[in-house]
C-alpha positions in Angstrom: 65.9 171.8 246.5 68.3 172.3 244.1 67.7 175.6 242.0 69.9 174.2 238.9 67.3 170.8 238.4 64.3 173.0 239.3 65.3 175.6 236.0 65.8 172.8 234.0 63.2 170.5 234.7 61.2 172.6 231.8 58.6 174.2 234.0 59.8 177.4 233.5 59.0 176.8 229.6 55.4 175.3 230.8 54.9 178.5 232.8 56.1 180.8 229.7 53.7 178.6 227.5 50.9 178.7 229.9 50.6 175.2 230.5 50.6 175.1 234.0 47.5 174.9 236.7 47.3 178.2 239.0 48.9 176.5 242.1 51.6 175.6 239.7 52.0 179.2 238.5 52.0 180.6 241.9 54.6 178.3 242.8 56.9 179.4 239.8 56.6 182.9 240.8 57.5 182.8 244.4 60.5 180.5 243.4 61.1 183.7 241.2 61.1 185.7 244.0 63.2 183.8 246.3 65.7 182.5 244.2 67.0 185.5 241.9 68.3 183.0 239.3 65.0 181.3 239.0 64.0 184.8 238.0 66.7 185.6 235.6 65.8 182.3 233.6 62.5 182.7 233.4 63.1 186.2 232.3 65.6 185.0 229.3 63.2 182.4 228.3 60.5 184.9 227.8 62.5 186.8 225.9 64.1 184.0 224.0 60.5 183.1 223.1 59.0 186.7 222.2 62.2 186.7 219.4 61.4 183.3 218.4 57.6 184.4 217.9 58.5 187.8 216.1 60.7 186.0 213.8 58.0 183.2 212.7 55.3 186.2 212.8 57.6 187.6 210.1 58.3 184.8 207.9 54.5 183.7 208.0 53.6 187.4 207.2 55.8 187.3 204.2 54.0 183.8 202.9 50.8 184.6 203.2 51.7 187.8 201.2 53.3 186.3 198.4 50.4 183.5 198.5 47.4 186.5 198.2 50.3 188.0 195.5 49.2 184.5 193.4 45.9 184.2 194.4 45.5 187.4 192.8 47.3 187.0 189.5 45.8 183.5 188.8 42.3 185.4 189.2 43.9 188.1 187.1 45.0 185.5 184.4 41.7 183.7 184.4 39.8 186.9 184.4 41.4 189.7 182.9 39.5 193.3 182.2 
């Protein structure tokens, strides 16, 4: 088998997204441990994908605040005390 087509045949990202069936996990992970560079991929993917998720987490976080922000000052408007 060769280890470069198996990282990037995209089931590392399958396994990272959990997308795969449980013999397919299994199979990932002892690929991971025989085949140390299987193991360092699937280890910068999760990583790449934990910074892609903060970042979103963020930028969602900050729109949804600024949409409450207008949801409240249209009520505001409409109803002042």
């Amino acid at each position: 088998m060769n280890i470069g087509d198996y990282i990037t045949s995209g089931i590392l990202q399958d396994y990272c997204l959990g997308q795969l069936t449980v013999e397919e996990e299994r199979k990932v992970e002892l690929m991971c441990h025989d085949y140390p560079d299987v193991a360092k991929e699937l280890h910068l993917l999760r990583i790449s994908l934990d910074k892609y998720t903060a970042s979103e987490a963020i930028r969602h976080r900050d729109e949804l605040r600024m949409k409450v922000w207008e949801a409240v000052k249209k009520l505001w408007d409409e109803n002042p005390l």
